[in-house]
FIVO-468156 format. One record per atom (N, C-alpha, C, O): residue in three letters; x, y, z. Coordinates in Angstrom, 1 decimal, padded with zeros to 4 digits. Atoms other than C-alpha are relative to their C-alpha. Layout:
BEGIN
PT   resn     east    north       up
PT    ALA        X        Y        Z
...
// end
This chain:
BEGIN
PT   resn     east    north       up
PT    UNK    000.0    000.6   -001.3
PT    UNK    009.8   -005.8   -023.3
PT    UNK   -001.4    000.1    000.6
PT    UNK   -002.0    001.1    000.7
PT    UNK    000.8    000.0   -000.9
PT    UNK    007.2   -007.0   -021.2
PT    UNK   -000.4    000.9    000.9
PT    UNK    000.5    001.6    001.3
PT    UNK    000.2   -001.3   -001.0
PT    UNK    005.3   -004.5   -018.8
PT    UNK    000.1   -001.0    001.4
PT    UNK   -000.7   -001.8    001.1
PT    UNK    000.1    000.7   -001.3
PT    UNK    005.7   -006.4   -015.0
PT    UNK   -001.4    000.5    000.7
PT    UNK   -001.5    001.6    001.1
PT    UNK    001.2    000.0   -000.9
PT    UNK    002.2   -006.8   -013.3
PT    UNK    000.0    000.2    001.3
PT    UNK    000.7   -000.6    001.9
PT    UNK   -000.5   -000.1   -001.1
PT    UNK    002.0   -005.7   -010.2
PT    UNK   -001.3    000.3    000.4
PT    UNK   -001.7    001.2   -000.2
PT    UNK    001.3    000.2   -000.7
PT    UNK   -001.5   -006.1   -007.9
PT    UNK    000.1    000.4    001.4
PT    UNK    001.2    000.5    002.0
PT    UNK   -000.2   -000.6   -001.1
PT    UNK   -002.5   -005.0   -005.0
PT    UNK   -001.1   -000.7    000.9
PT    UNK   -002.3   -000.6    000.6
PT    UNK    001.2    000.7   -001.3
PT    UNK   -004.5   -007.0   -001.8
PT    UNK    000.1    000.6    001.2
PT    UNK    001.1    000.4    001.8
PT    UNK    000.3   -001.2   -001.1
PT    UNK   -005.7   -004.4    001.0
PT    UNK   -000.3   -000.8    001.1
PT    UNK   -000.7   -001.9    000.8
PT    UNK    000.7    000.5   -001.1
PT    UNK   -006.7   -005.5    004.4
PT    UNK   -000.2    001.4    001.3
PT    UNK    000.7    001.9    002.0
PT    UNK   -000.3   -001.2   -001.2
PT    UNK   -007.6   -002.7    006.7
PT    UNK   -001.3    000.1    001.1
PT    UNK   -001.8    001.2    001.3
PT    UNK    000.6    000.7   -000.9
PT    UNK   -009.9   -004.3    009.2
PT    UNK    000.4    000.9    001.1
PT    UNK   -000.5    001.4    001.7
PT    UNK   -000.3   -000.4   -001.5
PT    UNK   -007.9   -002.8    012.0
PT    UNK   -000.6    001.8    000.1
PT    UNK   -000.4    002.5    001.1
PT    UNK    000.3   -001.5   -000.1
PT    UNK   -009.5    001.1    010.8
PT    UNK   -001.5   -000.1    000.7
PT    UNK   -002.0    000.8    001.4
PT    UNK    001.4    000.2   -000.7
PT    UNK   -013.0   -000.4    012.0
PT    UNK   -000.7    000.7   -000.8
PT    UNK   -000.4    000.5   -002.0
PT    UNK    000.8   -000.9    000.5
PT    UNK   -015.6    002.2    011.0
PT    UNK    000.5    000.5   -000.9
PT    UNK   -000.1    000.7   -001.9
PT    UNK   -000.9   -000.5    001.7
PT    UNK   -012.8    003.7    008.4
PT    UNK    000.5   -001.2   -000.9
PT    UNK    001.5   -001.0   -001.6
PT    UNK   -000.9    001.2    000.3
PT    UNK   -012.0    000.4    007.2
PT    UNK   -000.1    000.6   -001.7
PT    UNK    000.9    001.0   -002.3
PT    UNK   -000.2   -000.8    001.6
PT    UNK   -013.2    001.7    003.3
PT    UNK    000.7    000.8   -000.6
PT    UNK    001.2    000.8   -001.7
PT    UNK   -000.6   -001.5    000.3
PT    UNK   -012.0    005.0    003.5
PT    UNK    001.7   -000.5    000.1
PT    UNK    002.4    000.0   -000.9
PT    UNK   -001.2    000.3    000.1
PT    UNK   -008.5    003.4    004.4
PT    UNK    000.6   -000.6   -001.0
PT    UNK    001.6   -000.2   -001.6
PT    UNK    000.0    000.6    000.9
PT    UNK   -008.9    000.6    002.1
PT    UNK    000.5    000.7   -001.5
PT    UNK    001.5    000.5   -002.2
PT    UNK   -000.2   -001.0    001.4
PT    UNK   -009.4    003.3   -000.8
PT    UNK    001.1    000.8   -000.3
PT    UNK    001.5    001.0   -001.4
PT    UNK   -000.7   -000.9   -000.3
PT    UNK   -006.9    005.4    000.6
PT    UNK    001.7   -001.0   -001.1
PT    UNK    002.5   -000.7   -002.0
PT    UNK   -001.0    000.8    000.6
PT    UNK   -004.4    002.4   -000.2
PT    UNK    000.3   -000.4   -001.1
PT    UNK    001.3   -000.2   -001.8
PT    UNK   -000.1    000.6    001.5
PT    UNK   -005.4    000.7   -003.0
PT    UNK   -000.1    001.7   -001.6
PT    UNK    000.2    001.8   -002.8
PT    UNK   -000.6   -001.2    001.0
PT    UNK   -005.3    004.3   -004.9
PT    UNK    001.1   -000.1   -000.1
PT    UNK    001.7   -000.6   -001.0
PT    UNK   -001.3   -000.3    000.1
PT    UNK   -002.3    005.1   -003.6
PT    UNK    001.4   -000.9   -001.4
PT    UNK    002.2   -000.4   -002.2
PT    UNK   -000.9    001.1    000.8
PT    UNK   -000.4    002.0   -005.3
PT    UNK   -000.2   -000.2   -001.2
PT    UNK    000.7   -000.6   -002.0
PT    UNK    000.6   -000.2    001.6
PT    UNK   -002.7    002.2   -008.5
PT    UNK    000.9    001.0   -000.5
PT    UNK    001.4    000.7   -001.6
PT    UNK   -000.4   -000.9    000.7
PT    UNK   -001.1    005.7   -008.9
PT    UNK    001.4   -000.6    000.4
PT    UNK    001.9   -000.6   -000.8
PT    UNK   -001.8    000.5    000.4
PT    UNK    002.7    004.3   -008.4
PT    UNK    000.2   -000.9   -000.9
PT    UNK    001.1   -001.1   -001.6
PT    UNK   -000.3    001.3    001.8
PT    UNK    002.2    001.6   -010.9
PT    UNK   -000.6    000.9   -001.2
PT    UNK   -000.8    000.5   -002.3
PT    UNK    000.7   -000.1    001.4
PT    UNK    000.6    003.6   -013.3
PT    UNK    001.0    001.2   -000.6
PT    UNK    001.1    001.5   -001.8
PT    UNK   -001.3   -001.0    000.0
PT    UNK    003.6    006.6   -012.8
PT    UNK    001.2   -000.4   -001.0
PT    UNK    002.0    000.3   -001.7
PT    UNK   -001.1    000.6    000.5
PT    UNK    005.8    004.0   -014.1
PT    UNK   -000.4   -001.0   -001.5
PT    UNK   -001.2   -002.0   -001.5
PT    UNK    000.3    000.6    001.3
PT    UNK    005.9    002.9   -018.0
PT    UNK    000.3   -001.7    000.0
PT    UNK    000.0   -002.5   -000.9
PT    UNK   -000.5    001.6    000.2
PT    UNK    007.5   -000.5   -017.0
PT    UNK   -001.2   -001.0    000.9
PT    UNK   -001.1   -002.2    001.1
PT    UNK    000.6    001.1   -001.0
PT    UNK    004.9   -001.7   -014.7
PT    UNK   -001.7    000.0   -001.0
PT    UNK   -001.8    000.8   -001.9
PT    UNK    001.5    000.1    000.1
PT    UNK    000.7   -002.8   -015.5
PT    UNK   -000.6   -000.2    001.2
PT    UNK    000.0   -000.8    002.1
PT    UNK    000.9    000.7   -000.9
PT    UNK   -002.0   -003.2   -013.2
PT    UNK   -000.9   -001.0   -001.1
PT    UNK   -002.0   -001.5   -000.9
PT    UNK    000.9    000.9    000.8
PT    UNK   -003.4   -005.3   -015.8
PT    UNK    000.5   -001.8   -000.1
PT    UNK    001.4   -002.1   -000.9
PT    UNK   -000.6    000.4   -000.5
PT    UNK   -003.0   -008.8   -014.6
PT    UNK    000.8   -000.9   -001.1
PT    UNK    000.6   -000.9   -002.3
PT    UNK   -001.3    000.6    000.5
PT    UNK    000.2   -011.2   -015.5
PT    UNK    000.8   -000.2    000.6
PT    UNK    000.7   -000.2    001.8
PT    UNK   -000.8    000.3   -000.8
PT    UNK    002.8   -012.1   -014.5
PT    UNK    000.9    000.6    000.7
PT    UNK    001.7    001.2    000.0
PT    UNK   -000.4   -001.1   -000.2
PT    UNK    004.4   -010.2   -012.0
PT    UNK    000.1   -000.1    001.8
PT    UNK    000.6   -001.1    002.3
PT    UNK   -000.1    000.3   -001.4
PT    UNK    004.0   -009.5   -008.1
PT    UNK   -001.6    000.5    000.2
PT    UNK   -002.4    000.8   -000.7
PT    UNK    001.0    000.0   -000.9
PT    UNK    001.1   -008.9   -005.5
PT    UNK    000.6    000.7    001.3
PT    UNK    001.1    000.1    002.2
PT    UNK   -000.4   -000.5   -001.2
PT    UNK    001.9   -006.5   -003.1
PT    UNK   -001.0    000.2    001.3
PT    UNK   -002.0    001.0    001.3
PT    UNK    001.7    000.3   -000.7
PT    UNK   -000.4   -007.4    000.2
PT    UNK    000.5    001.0    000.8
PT    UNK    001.7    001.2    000.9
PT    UNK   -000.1   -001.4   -000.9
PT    UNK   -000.7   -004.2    002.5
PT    UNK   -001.6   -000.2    000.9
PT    UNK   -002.7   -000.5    000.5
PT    UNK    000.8    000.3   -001.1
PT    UNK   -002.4   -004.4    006.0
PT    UNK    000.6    001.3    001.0
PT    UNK    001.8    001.6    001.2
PT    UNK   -000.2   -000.5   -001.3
PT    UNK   -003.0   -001.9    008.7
PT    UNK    000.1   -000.5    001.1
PT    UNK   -000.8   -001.1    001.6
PT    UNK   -000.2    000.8   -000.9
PT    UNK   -001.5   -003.2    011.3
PT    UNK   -000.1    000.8    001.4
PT    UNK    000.1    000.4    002.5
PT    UNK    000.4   -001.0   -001.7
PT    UNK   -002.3   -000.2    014.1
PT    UNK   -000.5    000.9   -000.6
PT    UNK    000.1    001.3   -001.6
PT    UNK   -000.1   -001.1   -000.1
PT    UNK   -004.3    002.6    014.0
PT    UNK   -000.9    000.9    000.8
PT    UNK   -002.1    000.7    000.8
PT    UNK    000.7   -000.4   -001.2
PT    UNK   -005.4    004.9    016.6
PT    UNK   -000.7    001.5   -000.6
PT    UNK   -000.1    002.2   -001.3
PT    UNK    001.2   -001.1    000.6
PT    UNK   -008.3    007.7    015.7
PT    UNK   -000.9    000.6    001.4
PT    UNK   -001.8    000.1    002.2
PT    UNK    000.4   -001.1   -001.2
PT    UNK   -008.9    010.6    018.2
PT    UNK   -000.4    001.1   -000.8
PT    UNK   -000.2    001.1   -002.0
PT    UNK    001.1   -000.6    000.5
PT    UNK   -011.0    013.3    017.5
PT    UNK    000.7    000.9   -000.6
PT    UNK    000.0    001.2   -001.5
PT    UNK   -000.8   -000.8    001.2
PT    UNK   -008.5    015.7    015.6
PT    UNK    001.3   -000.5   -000.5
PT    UNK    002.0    000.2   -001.3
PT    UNK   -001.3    001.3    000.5
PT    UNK   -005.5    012.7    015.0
PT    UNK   -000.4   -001.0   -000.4
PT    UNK   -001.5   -001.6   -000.2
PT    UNK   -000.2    001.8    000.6
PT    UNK   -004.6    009.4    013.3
PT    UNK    001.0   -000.2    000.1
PT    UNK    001.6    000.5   -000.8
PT    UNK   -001.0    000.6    000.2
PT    UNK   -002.1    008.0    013.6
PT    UNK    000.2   -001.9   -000.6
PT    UNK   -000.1   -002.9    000.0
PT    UNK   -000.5    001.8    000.4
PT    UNK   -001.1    004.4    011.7
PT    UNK    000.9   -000.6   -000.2
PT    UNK    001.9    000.1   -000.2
PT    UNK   -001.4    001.2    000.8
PT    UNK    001.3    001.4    010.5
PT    UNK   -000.9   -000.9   -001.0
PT    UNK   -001.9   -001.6   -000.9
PT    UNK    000.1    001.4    000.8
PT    UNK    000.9   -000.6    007.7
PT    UNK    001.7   -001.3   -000.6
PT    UNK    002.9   -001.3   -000.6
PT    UNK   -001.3    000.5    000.1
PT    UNK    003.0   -003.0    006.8
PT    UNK   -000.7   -001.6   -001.3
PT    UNK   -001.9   -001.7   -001.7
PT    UNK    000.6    000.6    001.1
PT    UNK    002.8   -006.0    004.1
PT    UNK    001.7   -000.6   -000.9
PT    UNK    002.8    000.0   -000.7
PT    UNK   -000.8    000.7    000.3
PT    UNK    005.0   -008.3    001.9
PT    UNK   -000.3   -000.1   -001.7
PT    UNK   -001.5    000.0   -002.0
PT    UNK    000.3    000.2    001.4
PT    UNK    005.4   -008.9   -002.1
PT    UNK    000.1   -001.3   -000.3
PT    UNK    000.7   -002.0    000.6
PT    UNK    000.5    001.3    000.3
PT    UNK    004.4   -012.2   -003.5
PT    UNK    000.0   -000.1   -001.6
PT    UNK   -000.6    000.7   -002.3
PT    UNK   -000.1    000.5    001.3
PT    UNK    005.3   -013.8   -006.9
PT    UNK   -000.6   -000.2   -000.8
PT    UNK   -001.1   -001.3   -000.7
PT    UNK    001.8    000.9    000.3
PT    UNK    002.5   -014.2   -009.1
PT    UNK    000.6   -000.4   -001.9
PT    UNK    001.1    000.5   -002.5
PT    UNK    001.1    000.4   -000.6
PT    UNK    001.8   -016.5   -011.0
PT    UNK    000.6   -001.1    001.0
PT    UNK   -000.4   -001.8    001.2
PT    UNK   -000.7    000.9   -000.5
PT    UNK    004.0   -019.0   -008.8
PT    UNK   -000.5   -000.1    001.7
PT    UNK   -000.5   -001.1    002.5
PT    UNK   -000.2   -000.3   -001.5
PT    UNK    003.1   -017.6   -005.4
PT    UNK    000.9   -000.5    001.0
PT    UNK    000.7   -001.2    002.0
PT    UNK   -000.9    000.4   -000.7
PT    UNK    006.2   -017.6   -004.2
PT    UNK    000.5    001.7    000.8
PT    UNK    000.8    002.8    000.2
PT    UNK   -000.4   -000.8   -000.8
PT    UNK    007.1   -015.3   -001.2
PT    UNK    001.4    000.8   -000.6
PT    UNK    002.3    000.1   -001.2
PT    UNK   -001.3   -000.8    000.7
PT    UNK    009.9   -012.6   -002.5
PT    UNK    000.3    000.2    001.2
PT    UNK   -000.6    000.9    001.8
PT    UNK   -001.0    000.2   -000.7
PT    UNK    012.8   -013.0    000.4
PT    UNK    000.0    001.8    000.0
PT    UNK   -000.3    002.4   -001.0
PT    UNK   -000.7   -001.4   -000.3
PT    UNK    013.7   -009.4    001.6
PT    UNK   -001.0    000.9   -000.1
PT    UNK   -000.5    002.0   -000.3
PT    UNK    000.7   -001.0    000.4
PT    UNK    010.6   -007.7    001.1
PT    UNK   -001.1    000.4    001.2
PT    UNK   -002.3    000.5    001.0
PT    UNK    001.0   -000.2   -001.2
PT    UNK    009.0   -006.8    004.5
PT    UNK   -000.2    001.3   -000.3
PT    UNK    000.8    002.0   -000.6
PT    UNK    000.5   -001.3    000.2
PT    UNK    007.2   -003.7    004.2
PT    UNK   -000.5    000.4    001.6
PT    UNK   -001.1   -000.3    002.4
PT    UNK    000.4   -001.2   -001.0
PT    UNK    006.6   -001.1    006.8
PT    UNK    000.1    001.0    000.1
PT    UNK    001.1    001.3   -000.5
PT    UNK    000.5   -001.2   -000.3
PT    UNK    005.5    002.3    007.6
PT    UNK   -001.0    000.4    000.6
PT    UNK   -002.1   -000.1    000.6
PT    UNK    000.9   -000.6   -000.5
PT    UNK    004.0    004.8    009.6
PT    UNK   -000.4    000.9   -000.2
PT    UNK    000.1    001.4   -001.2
PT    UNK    000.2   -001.5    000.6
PT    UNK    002.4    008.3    009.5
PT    UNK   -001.4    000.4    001.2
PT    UNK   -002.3   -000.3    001.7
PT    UNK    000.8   -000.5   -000.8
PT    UNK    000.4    010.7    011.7
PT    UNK   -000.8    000.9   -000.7
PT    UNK   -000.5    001.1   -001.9
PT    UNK    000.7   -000.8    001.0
PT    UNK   -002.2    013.0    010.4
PT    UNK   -000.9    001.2    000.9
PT    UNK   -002.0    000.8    001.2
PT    UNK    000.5   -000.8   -001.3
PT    UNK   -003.3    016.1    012.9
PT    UNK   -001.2    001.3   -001.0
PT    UNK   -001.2    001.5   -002.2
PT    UNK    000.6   -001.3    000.2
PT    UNK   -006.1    019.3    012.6
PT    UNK   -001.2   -000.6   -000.9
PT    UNK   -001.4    000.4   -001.6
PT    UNK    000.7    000.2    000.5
PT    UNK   -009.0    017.6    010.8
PT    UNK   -000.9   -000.6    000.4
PT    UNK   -000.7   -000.7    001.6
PT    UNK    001.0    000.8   -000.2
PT    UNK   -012.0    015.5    011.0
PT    UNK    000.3   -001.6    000.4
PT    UNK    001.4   -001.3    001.0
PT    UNK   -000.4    001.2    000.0
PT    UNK   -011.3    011.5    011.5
PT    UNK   -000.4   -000.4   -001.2
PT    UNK    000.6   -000.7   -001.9
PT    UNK    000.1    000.1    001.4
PT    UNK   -012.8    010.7    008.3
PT    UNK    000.9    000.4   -001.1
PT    UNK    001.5   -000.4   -001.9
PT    UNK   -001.4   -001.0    000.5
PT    UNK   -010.4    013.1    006.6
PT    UNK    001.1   -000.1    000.4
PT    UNK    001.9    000.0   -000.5
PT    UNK   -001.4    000.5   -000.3
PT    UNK   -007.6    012.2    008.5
PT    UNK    000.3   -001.0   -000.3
PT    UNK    001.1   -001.2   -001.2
PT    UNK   -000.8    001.9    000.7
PT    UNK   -007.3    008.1    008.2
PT    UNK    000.5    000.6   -001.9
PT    UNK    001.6    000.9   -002.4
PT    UNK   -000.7    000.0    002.0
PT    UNK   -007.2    008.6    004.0
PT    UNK    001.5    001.0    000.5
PT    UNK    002.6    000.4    000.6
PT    UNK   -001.5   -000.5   -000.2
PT    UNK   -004.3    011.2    005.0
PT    UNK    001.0   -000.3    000.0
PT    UNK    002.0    000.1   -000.5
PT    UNK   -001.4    000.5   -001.4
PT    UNK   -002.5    009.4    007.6
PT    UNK    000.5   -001.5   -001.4
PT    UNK    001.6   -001.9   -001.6
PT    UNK   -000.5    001.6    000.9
PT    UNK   -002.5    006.0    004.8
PT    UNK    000.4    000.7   -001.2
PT    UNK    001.2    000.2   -001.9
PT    UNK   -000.4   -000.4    001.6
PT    UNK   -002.2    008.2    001.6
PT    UNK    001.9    000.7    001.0
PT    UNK    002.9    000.5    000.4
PT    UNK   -001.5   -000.1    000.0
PT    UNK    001.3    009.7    004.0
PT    UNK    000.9   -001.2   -000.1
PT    UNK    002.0   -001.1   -000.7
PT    UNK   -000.5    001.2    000.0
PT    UNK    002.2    006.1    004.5
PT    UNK    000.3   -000.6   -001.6
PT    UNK    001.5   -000.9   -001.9
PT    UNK    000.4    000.3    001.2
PT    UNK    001.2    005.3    001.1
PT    UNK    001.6    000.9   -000.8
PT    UNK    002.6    000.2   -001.0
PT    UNK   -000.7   -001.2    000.7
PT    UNK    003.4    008.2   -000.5
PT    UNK    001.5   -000.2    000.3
PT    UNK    002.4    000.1   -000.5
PT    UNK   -001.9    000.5    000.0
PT    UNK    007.0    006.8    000.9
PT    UNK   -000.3   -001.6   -000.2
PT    UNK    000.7   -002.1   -000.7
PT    UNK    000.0    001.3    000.5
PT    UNK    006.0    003.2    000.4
PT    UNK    000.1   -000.5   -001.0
PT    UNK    000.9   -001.4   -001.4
PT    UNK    000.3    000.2    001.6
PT    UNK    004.7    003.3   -002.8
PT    UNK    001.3    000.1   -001.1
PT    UNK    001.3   -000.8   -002.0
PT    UNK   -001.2    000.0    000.8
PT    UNK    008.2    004.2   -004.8
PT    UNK    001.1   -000.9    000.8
PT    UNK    002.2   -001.3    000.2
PT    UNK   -001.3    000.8   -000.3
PT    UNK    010.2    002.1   -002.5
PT    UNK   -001.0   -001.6    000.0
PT    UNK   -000.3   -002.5    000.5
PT    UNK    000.4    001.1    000.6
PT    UNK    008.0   -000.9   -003.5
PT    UNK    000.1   -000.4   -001.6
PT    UNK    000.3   -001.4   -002.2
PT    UNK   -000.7    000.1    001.3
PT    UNK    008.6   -000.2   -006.9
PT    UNK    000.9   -000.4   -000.3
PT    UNK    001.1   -001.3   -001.1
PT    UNK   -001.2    000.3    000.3
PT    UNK    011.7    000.0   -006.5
PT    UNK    000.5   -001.4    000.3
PT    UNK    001.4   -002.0   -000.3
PT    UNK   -000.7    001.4   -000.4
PT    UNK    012.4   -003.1   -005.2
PT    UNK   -000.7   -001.4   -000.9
PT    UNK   -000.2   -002.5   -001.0
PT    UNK    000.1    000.8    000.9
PT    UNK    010.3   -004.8   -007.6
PT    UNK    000.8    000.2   -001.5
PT    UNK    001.0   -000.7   -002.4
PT    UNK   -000.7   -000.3    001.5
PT    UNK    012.1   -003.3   -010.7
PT    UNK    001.4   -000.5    000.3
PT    UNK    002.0   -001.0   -000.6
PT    UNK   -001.7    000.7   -000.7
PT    UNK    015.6   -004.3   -008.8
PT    UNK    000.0   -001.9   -000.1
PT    UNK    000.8   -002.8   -000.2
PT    UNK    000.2    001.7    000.2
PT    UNK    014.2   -007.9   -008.9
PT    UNK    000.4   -000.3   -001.6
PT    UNK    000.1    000.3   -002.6
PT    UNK   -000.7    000.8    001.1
PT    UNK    016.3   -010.1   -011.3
PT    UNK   -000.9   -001.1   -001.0
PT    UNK   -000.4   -001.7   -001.9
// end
């Protein structure tokens, strides 16, 4: 059987000055849930595109707090997958702001990441 491809497109514009560190924070994260799993590749094919965007995040001098949020997409057809609105949040306290954003998106990251799996392995 086929391995299912599954890609990943970051947007994290809204971290400003963390925008990398978030960025990185993300696209790990999801590297390590596809790569957890023997049925999936990041090597591309046919498969999905999971796009993930910070859509808030506020950075105070020992907090973070964020949302991301983000949708799965068909590939190669690019066709929107019905039911798949992604969301999550996560706070991240007692550290540096540097050190917190990756935190606050790898906690986000860490319940997202298996329930995006899952919903792509549930796909028919």
């Amino acid at each position: 059987m086929a391995k299912i491809y599954v890609g990943c497109v970051v947007d994290a514009a809204k971290a400003k000055e963390f925008a990398d560190k978030a960025k990185k924070a993300m696209a790990d994260s999801m590297k390590a849930a596809i790569k957890k799993d023997s049925a999936l590749t990041d090597t591309k094919g046919e498969g999905y595109v999971v796009h993930l965007k910070i859509s808030d995040m506020t950075v105070g001098d020992t907090s973070v707090s964020c949302k991301i949020e983000g949708y799965l997409e068909g590939v190669p057809k690019g066709v929107l997958i019905a039911n798949t609105i992604i969301k999550g949040g996560a706070k991240a306290e007692g550290g540096k702001p540097e050190t917190l954003v990756a935190d606050c998106v790898g906690a986000v990251m860490d319940d997202l990441g298996p329930k995006i799996i899952k919903r792509i392995k549930d796909k028919p």
